[in-house]
The first five atom37 places (N, CA, C, CB, O) and aatype in JSON, in Angstrom:
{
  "aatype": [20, 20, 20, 20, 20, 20, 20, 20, 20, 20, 20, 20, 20, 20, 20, 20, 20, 20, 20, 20, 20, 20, 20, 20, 20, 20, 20, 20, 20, 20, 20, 20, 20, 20, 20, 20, 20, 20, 20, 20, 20, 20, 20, 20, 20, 20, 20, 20, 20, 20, 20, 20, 20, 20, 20, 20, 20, 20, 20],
  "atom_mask": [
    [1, 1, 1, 1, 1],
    [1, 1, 1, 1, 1],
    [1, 1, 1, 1, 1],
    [1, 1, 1, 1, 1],
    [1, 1, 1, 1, 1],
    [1, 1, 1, 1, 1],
    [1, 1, 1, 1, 1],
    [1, 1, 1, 1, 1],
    [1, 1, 1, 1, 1],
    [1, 1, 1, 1, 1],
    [1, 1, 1, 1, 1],
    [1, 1, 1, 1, 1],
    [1, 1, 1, 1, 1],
    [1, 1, 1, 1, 1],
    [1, 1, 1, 1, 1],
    [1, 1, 1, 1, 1],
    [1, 1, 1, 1, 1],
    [1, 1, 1, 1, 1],
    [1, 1, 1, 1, 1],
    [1, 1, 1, 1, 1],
    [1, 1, 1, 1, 1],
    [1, 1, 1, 1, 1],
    [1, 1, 1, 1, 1],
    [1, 1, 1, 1, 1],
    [1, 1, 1, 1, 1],
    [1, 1, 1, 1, 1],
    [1, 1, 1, 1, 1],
    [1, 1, 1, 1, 1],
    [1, 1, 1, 1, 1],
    [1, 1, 1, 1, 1],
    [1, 1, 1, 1, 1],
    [1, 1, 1, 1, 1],
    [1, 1, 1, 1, 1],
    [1, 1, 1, 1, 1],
    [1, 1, 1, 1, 1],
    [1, 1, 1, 1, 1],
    [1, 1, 1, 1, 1],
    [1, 1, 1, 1, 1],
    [1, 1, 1, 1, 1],
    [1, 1, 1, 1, 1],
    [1, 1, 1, 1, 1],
    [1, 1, 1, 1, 1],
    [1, 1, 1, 1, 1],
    [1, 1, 1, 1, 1],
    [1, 1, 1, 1, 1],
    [1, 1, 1, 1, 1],
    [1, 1, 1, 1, 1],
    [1, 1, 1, 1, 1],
    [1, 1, 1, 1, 1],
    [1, 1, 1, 1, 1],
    [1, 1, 1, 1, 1],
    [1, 1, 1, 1, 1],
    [1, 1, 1, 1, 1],
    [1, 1, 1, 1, 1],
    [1, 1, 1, 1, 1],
    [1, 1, 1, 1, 1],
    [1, 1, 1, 1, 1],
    [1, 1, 1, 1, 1],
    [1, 1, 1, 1, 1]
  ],
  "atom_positions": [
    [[14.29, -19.39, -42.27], [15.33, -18.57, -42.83], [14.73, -17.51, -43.76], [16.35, -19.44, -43.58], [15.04, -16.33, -43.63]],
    [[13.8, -17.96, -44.75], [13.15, -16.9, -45.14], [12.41, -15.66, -44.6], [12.57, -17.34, -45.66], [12.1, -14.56, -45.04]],
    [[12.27, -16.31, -43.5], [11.09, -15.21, -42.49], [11.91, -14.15, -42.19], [10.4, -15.84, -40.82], [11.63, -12.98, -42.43]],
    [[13.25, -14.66, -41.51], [14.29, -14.34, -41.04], [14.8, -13.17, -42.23], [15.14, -15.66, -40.74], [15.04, -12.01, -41.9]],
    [[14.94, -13.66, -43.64], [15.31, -12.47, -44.32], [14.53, -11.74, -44.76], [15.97, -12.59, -45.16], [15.0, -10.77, -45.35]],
    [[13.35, -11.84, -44.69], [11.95, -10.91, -45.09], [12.23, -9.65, -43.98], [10.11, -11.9, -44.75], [12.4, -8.45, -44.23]],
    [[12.21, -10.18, -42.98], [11.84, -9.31, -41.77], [13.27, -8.34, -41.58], [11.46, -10.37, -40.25], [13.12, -7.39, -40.81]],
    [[14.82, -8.52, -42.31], [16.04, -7.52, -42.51], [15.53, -6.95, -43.75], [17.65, -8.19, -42.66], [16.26, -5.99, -43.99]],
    [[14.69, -7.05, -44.61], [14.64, -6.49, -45.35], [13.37, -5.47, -45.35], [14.85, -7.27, -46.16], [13.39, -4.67, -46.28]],
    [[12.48, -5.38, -44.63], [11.85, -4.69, -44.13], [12.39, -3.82, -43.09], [11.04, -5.3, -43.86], [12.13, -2.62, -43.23]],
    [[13.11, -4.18, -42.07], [13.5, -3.2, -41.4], [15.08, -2.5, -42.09], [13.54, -3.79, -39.9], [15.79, -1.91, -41.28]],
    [[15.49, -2.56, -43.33], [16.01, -1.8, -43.95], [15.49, -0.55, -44.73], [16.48, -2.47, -44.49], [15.91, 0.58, -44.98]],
    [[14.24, -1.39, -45.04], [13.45, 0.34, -46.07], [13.18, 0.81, -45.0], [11.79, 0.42, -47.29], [13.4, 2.01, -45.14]],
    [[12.71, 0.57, -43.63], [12.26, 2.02, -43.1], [13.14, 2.77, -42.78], [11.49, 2.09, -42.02], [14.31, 2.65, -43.13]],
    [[12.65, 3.71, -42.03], [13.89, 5.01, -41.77], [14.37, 4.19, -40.51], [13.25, 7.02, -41.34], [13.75, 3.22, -40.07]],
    [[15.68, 4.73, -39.91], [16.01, 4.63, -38.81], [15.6, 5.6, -37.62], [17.13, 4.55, -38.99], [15.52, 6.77, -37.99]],
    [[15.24, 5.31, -35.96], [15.07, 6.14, -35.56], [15.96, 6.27, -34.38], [13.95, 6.21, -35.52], [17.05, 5.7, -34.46]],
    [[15.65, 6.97, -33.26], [16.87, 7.47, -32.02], [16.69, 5.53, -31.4], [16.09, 9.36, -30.33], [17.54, 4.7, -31.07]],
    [[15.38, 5.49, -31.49], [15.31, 3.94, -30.62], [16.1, 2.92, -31.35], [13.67, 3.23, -30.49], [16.24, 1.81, -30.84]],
    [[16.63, 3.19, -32.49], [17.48, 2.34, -33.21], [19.0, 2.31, -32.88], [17.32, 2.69, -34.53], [19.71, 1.48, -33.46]],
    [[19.54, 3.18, -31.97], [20.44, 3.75, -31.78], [21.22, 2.38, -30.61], [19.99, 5.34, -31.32], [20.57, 1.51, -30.03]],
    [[22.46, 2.54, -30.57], [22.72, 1.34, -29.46], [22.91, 2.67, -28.62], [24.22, -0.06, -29.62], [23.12, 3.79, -29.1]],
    [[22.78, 2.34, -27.14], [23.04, 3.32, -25.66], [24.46, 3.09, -25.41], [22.08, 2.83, -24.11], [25.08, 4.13, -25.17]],
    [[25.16, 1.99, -25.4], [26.25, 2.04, -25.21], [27.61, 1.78, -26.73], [26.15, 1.09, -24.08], [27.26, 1.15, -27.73]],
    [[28.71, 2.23, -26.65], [29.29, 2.36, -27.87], [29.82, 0.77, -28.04], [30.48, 3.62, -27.9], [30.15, 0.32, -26.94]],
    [[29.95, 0.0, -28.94], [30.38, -1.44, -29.72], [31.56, -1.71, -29.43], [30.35, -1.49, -31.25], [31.95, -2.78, -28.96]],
    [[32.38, -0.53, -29.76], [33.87, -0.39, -29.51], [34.6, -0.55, -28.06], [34.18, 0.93, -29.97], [35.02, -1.64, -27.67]],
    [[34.73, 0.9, -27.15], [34.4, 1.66, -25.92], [33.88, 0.88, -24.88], [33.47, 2.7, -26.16], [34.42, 0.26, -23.96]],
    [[32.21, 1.1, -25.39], [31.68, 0.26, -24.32], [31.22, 1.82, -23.44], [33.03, -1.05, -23.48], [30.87, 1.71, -22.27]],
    [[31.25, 2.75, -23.88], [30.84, 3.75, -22.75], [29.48, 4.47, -23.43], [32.22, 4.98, -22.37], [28.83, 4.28, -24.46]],
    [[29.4, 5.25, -22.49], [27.25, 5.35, -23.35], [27.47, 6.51, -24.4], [25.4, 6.19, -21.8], [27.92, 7.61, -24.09]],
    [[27.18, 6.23, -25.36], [27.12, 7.06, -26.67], [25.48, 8.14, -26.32], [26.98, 5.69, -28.35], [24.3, 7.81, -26.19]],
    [[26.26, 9.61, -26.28], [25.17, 10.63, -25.6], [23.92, 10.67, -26.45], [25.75, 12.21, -25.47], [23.96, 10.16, -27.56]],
    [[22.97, 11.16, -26.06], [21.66, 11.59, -26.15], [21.76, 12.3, -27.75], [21.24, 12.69, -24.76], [20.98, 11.98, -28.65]],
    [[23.05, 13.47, -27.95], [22.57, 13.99, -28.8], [23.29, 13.66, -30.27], [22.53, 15.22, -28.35], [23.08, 14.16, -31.38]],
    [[23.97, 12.89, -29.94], [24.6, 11.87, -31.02], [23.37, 11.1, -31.19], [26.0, 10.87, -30.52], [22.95, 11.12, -32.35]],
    [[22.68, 10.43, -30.32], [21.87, 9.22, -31.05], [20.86, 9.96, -31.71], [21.17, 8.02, -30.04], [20.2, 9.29, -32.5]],
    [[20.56, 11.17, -31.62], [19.52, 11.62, -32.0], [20.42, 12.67, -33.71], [18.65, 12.54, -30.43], [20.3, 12.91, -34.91]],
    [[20.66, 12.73, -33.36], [21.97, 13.56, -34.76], [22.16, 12.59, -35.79], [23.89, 13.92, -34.18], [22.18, 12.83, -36.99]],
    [[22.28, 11.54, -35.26], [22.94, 10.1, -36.2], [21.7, 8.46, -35.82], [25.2, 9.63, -35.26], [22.15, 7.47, -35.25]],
    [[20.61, 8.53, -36.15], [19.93, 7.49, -35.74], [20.59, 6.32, -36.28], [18.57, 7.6, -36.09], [21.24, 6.5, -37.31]],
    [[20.54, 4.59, -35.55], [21.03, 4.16, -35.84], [22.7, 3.94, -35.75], [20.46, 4.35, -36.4], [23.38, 3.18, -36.43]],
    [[23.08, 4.78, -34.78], [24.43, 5.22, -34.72], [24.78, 3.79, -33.37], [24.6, 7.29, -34.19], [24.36, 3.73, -32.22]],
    [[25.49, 3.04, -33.94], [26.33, 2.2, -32.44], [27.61, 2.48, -31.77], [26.7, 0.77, -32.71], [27.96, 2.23, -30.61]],
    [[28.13, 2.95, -32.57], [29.65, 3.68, -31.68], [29.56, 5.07, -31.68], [31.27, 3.39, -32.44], [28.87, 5.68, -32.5]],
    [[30.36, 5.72, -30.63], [30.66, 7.0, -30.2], [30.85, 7.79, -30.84], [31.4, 7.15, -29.6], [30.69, 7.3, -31.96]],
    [[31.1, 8.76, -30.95], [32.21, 9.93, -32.25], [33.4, 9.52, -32.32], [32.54, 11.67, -31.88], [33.99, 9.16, -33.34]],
    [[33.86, 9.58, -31.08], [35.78, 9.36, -31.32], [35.98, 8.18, -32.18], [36.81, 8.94, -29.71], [36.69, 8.19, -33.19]],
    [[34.96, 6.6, -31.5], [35.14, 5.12, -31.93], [34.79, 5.7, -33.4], [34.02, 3.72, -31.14], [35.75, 5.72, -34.16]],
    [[33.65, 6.14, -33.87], [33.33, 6.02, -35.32], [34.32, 6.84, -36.1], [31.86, 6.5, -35.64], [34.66, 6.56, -37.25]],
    [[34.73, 7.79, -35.44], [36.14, 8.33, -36.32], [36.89, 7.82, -36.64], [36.9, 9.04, -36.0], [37.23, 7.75, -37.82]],
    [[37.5, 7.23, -35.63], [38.61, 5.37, -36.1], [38.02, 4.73, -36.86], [38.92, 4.02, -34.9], [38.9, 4.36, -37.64]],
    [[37.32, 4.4, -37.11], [36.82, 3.32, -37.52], [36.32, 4.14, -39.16], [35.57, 2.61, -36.3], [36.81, 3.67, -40.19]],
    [[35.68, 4.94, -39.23], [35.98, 6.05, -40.51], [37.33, 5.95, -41.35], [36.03, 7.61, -39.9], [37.48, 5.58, -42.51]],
    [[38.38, 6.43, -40.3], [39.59, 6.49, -40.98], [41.01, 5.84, -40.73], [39.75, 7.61, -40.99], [42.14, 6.29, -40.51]],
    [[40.29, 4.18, -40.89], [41.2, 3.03, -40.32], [42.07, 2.69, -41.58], [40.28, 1.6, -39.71], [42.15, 1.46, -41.51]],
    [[42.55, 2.98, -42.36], [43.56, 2.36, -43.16], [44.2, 0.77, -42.94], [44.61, 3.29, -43.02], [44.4, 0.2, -41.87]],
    [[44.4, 0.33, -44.12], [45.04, -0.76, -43.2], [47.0, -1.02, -43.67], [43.9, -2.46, -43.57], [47.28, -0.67, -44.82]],
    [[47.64, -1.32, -43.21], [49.09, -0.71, -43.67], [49.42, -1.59, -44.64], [50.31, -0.61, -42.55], [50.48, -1.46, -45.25]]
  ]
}
């Protein structure tokens, strides 16, 4: 378990890169483009999904 949290906490200080990116969106499920993953490294949902999900209120 320790190893386990050493090794999230290392891959938190570094930067994120495009290979960090998920290919398909979390939400959707459809492939989140080339120039989103590269615009937003680290990015797992789409534009539209991350917009919802940005500005989800809850009632």
């Amino acid at each position: 378990m320790e190893r386990a949290m050493a090794a999230a906490q290392r891959r938190h200080r570094r930067p994120l890169t495009v290979a960090d990116s998920a290919l398909i969106c979390i939400e959707c499920e459809r492939p989140i483009p080339e120039g989103r993953r590269h615009a937003q490294p680290g990015c797992t949902r789409c534009v539209d999904c991350q917009s919802l999900h940005d500005n989800w209120r809850p009632l």
